[in-house]
C-alpha positions in Angstrom: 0.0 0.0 0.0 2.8 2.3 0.4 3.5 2.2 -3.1 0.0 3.1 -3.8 0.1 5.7 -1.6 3.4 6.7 -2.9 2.6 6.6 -6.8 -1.0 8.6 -6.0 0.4 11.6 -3.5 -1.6 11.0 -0.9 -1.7 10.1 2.6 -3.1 7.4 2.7 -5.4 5.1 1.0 -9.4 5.6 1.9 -10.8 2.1 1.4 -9.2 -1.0 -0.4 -12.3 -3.7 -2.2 -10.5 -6.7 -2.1 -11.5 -10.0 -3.7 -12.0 -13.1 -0.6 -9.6 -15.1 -2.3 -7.4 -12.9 -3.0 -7.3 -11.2 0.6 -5.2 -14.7 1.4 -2.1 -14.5 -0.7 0.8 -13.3 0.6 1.0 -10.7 -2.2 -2.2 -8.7 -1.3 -2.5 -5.7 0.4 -1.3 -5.5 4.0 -2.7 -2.6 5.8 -5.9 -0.7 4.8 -7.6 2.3 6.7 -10.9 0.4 6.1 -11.6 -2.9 4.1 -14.9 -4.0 1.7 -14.9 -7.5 1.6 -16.3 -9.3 -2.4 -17.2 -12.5 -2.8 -14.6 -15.0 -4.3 -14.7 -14.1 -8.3 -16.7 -11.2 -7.6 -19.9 -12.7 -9.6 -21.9 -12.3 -6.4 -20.9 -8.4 -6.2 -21.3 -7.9 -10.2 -24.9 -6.4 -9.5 -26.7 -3.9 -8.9 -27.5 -4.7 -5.1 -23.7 -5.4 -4.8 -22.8 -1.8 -6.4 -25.1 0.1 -4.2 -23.8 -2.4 -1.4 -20.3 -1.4 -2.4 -21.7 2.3 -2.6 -23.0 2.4 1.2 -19.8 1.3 2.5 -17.7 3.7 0.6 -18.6 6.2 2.5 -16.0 5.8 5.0 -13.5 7.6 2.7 -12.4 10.8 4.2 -11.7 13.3 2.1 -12.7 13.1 -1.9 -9.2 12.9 -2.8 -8.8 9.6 -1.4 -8.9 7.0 -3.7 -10.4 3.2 -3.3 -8.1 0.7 -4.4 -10.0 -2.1 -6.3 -7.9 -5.6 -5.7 -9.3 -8.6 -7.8 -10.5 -9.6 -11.3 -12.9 -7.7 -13.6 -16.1 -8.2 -12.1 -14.9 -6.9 -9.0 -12.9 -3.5 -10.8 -16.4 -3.2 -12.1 -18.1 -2.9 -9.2 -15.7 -0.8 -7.4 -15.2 1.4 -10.1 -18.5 1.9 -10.7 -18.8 3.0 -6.6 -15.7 5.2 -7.6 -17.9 7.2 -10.0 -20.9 7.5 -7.9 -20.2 8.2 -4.3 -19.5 11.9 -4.1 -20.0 12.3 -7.8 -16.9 10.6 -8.7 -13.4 9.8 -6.2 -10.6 8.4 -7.3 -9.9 4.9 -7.8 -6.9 2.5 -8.2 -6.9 -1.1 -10.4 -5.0 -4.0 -9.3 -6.1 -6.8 -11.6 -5.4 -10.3 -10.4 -6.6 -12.1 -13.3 -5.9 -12.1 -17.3 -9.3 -10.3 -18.0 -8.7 -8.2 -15.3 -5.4 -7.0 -16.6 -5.8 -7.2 -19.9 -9.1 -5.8 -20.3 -11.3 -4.5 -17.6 -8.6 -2.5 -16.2 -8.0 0.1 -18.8 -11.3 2.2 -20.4 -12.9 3.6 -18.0 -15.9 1.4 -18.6 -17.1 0.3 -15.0 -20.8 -0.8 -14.4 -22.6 -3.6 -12.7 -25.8 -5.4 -13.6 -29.2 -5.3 -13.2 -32.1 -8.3 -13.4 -33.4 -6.5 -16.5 -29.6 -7.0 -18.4 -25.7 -6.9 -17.9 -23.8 -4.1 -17.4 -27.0 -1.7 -17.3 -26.0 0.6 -14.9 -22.7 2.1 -15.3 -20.2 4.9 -16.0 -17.4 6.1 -17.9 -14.4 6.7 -15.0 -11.4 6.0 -15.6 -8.4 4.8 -12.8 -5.9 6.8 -12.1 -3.4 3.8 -11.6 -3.3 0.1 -12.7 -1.1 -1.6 -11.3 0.1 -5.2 -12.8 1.6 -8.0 -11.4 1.8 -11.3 -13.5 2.5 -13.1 -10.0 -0.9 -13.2 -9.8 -1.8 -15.2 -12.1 0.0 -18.1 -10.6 -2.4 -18.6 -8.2 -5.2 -18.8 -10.8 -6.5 -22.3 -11.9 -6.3 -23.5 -15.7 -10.3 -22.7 -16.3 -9.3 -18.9 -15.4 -6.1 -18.2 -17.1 -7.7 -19.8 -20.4 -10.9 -17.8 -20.1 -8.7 -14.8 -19.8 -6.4 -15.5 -23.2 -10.1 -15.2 -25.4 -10.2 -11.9 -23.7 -6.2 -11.5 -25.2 -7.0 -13.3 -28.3 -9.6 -11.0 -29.4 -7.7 -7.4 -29.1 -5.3 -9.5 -31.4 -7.5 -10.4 -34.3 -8.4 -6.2 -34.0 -5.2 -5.7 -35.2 -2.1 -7.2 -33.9 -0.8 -10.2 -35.8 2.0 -10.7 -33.7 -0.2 -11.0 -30.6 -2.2 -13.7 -32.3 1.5 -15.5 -33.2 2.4 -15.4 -29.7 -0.7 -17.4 -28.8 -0.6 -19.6 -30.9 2.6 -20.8 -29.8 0.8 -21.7 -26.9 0.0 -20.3 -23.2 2.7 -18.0 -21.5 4.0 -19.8 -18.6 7.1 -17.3 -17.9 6.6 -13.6 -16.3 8.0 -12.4 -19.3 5.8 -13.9 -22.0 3.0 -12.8 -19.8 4.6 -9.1 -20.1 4.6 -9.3 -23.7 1.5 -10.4 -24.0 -0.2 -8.0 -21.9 2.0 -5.3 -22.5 0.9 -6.1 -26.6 -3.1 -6.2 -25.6 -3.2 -2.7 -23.4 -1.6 -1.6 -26.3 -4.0 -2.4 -28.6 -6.8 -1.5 -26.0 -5.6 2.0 -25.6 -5.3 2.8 -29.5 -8.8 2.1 -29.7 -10.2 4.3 -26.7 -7.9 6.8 -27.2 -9.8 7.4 -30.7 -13.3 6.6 -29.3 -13.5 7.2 -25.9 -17.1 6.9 -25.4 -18.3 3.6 -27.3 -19.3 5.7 -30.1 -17.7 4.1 -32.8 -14.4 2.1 -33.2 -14.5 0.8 -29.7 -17.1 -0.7 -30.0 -14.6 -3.7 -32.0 -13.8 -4.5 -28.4 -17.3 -6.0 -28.1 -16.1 -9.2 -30.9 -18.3 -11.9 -29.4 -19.9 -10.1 -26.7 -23.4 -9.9 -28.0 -24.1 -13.6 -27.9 -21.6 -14.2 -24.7 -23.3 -11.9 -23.1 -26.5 -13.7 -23.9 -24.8 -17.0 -22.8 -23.8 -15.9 -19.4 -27.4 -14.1 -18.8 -29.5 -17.6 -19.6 -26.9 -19.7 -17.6 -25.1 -17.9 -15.1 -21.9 -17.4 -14.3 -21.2 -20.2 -12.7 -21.8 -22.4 -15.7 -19.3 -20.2 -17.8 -16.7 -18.0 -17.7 -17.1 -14.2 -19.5 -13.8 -15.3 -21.4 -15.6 -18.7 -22.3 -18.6 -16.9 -23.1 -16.7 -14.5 -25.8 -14.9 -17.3 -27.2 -17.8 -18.8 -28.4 -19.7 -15.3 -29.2 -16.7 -14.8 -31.3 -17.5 -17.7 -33.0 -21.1 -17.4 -33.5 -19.8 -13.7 -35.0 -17.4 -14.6 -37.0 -19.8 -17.4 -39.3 -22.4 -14.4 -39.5 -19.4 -12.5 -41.0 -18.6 -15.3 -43.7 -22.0 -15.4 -44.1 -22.1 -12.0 -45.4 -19.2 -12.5 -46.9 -17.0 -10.4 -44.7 -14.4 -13.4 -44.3 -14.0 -16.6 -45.9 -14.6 -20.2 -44.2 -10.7 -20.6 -44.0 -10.4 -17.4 -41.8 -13.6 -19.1 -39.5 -12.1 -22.7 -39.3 -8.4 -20.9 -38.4 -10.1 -19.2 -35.7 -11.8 -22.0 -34.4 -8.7 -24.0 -34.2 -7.5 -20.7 -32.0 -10.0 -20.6 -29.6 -9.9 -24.5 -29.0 
């Protein structure tokens, strides 16, 4: 937390979200002024009782400049960020990603929201951290299900437009801290082109949603304990990519090559 508090200017940090599982590594956090407990994978904070939850509690911050520090994977930088941009009409927030989707995706964009019963991701914001913080020794504490899950969420910021990405991929899943760098370093990349042009979802940014229309449909009808988000986009991608050859965007061979990818 020092760092933190170090990197941001301030005293000290107002309230730290940290995921339950994450709470009982050795590389988390060790002092916070006050604490928000999430449930483990965050899918039982990912709503709208859970932001407003999430909400309530942050208002032990002190003083508006004091930021919450949001410690887990994407569901749970969703929620807090979300909190971030509505108590006090926005305070400051802080990403530390501990899983591929979190780092790779949900950390950087500004995008946080949480759902409702009526549809995911209803109720949200634009607000963007003011640091993210990534540490690939977290994901050696993730099991197999998670860190492939994550790699669709890699795998599809490199068929917007990084062929190299894609290559490193394909040569199979990084194992080392510094193929995970590359890898990540390669996807914010990519991630940051695109909102950097199109902040607001208006346009080009919206090519980060590849495979979210029908994953997102998946994940609604069976929950996400039955799949994965990253899961869930791996086979939205799919679905999207034979309505493409169907309208003859691509050809089948570009369809069966990503196939073989995603398996």
């Amino acid at each position: 937390m020092e760092l933190l508090e170090a990197a941001l200017g301030v005293g000290e940090v107002g309230v730290a979200a940290v995921d339950d599982d994450v709470a009982q590594l050795e590389v988390g956090p060790q002092r916070v002024e006050h604490g928000v407990d999430c449930a483990s994978g965050g899918h039982h904070q990912h709503d709208h009782a859970g932001g407003l939850q999430m909400g309530h509690q942050g208002r032990q911050v002190g003083a508006r400049e004091e930021p919450v520090v949001a410690v887990g994977g994407g569901a749970v930088l969703d929620v807090v960020g979300f909190a971030a941009a509505t108590v006090r009409r926005g305070i400051p927030w802080v990403a530390v990603p501990t899983t591929v989707i979190g780092m790779a995706d949900a950390s950087l964009g500004g995008k946080v929201a949480v759902n409702h019963p009526r549809g995911k991701n209803l109720l949200g914001a634009f607000h963007h951290p003011h640091l993210v913080l990534v540490d690939p020794a977290f994901l050696d504490t993730l099991d197999a299900r998670d860190v492939v899950s994550g790699l669709a969420e890699i795998y599809k910021v490199g068929v917007m437009g990084d062929p190299d990405l894609v290559r490193i991929l394909r040569d199979g899943e990084p194992r080392t801290p510094e193929r995970w760098t590359e890898a990540l370093e390669r996807a914010l990349a990519q991630k940051r082109r695109v909102v950097e042009e199109d902040e607001k979802d208006l346009g080009l940014r919206r090519l980060l949603n590849y495979g979210h229309t029908l994953g997102h449909a998946l994940e609604r009808r069976l929950g996400n304990d039955a799949m994965r988000h990253g899961e869930a986009v791996a086979i939205g991608m799919a679905g999207a990519a034979r309505l493409a050859a169907g309208r003859d965007l691509v050809d089948a061979a570009w369809v069966r090559r990503q196939d073989e990818d995603l398996e």
